[in-house]
C-alpha positions as CSV (number, residue, x, y, z in Angstrom):
1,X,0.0,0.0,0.0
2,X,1.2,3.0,-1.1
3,X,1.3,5.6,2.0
4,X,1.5,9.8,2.4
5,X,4.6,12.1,2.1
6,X,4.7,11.8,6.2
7,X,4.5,8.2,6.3
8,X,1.5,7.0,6.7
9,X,-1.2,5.1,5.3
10,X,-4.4,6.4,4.2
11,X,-6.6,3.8,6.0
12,X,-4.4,4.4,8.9
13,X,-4.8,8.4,8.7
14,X,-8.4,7.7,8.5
15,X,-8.4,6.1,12.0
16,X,-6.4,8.4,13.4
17,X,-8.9,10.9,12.2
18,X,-11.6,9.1,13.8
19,X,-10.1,9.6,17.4
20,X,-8.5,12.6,17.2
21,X,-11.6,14.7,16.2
22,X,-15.3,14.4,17.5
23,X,-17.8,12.5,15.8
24,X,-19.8,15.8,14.6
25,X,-16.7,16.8,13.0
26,X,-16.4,13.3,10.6
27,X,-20.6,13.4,10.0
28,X,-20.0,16.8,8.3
29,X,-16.9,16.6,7.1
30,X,-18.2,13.3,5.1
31,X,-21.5,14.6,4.5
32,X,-19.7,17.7,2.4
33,X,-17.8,14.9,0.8
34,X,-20.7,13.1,-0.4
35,X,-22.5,15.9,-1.2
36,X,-19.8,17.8,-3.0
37,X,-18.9,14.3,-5.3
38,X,-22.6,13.9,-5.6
39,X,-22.6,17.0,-7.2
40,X,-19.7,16.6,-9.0
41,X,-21.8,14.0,-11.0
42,X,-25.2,15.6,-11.3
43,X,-24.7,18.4,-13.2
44,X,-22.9,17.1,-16.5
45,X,-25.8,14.2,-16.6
46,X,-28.8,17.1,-16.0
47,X,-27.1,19.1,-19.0
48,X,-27.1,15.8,-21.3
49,X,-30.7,14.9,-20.0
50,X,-32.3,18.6,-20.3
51,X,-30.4,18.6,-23.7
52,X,-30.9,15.4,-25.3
53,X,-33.9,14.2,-23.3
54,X,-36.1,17.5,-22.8
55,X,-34.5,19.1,-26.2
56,X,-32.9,22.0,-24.7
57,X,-30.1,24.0,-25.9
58,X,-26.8,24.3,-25.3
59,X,-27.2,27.9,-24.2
60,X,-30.2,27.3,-21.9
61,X,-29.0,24.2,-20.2
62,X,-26.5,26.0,-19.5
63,X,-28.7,28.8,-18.1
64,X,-30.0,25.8,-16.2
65,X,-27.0,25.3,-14.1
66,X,-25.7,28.9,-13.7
67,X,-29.5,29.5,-12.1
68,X,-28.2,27.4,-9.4
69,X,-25.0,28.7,-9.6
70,X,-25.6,32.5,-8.7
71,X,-28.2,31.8,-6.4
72,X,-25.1,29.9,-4.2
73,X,-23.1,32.9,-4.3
74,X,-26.4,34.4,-2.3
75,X,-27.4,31.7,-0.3
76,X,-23.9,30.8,1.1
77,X,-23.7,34.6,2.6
78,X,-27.5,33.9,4.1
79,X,-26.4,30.7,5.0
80,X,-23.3,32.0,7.4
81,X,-25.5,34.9,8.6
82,X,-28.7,32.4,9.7
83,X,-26.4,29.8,11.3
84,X,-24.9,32.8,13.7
85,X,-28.7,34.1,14.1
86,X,-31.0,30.7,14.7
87,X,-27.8,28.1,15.4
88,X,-26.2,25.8,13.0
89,X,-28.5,23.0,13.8
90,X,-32.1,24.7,12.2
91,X,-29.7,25.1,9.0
92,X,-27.9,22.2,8.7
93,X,-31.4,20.3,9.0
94,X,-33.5,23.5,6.8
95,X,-30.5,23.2,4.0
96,X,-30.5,19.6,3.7
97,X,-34.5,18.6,3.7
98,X,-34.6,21.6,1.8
99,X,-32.3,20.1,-1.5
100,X,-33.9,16.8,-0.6
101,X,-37.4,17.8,-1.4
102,X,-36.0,19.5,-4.5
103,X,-33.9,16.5,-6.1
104,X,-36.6,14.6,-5.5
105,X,-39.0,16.5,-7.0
106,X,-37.2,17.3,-10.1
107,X,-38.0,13.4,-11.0
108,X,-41.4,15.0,-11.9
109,X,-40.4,17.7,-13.9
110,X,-41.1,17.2,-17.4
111,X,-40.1,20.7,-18.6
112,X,-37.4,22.6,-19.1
113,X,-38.5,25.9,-16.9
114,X,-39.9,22.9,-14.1
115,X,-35.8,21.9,-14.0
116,X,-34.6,25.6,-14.1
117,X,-37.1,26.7,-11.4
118,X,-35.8,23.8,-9.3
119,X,-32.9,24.6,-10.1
120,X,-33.3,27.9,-9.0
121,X,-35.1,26.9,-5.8
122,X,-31.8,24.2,-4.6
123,X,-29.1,27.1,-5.8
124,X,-30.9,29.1,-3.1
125,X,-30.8,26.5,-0.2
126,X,-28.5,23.6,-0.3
127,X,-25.3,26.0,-0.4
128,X,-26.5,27.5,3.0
129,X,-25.4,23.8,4.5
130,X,-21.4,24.9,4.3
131,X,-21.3,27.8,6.6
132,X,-23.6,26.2,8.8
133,X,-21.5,23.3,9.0
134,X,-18.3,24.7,8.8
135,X,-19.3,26.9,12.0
136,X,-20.3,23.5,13.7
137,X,-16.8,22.2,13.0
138,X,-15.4,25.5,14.4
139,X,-17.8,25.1,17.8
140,X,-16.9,21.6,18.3
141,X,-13.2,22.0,17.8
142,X,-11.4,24.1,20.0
143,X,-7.9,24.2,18.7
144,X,-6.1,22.3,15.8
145,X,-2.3,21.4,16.0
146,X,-1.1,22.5,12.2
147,X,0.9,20.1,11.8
148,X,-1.6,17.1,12.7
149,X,-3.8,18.9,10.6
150,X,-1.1,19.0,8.0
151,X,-0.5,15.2,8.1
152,X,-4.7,14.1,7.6
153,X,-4.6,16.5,5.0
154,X,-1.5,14.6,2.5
155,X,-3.4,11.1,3.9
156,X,-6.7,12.2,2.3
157,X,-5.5,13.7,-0.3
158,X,-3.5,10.5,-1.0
159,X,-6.9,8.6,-0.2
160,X,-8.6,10.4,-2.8
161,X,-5.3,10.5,-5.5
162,X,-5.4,6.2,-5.0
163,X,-9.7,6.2,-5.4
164,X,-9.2,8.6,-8.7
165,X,-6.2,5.9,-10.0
166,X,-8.4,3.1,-9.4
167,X,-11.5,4.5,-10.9
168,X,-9.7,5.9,-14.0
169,X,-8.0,2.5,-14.6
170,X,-11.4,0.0,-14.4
């Protein structure tokens, strides 16, 4: 097994993450992972489906996925500022039954401006999650050492480097 500029093994960084932080900490920091790889994925397949499928263009699926895209700019600032208003908690919950209910419902849109509204709708509230979580991870953790910090970081990133090689190679 290959193992991190410091040494270490990924699976073995991951263990020593596990104990060295608190739970909340790995829920949200792995919930952001999922989320942001989730994402990673569903907007190339909604431009070939609103394209191909609903007989967009180009230019307006593309319209499509800026909608959501401004609206994030937005809702990440609103985001930060509810979290510090009504807690982290209300958002963290609001943000993610919010997107829920909205990729969910997009399985009944059958139009083109249905998509883009929901679009629309999920550019305004699932970016609010990461400032509400990111405060969390600040509340729960009262100081980070640098360079334990340091050393997780090169593990994951080699985590991540050996999941890519694998994936690209099958």
């Amino acid at each position: 097994m290959s193992s991190t500029p410091t040494g270490h093994s990924p699976l073995r960084v991951v263990r020593e993450l596990r104990t060295e932080f608190p739970r909340v900490v790995l829920v949200l920091a792995t919930g952001d992972l999922v989320a942001s790889f989730g994402f990673s994925l569903f907007f190339p397949f909604l431009t070939i489906y609103l394209v191909e499928t609903l007989g967009a263009s180009a230019a307006e699926a593309g319209l499509v996925i800026a909608a959501y895209s401004l609206c994030s700019i937005v809702s990440g600032i609103v985001g930060g500022w509810l979290a510090d208003r009504i807690g982290r908690r209300p958002v963290l919950i609001g943000s993610v039954s919010g997107a829920t209910l909205l990729i969910v419902s997009m399985a009944l849109a059958s139009e083109v401006w249905q998509i883009a509204l929901i679009m629309l709708l999920l550019g305004c509230i699932d970016p609010a999650f990461l400032p509400a979580a990111r405060a969390a991870v600040a509340d729960t953790v009262e100081e980070i050492d640098n360079d334990m910090l340091g050393k997780h970081l090169d593990g994951i990133q080699m985590a991540v480097e050996t999941m890519a090689r694998t994936l690209k190679a099958s």
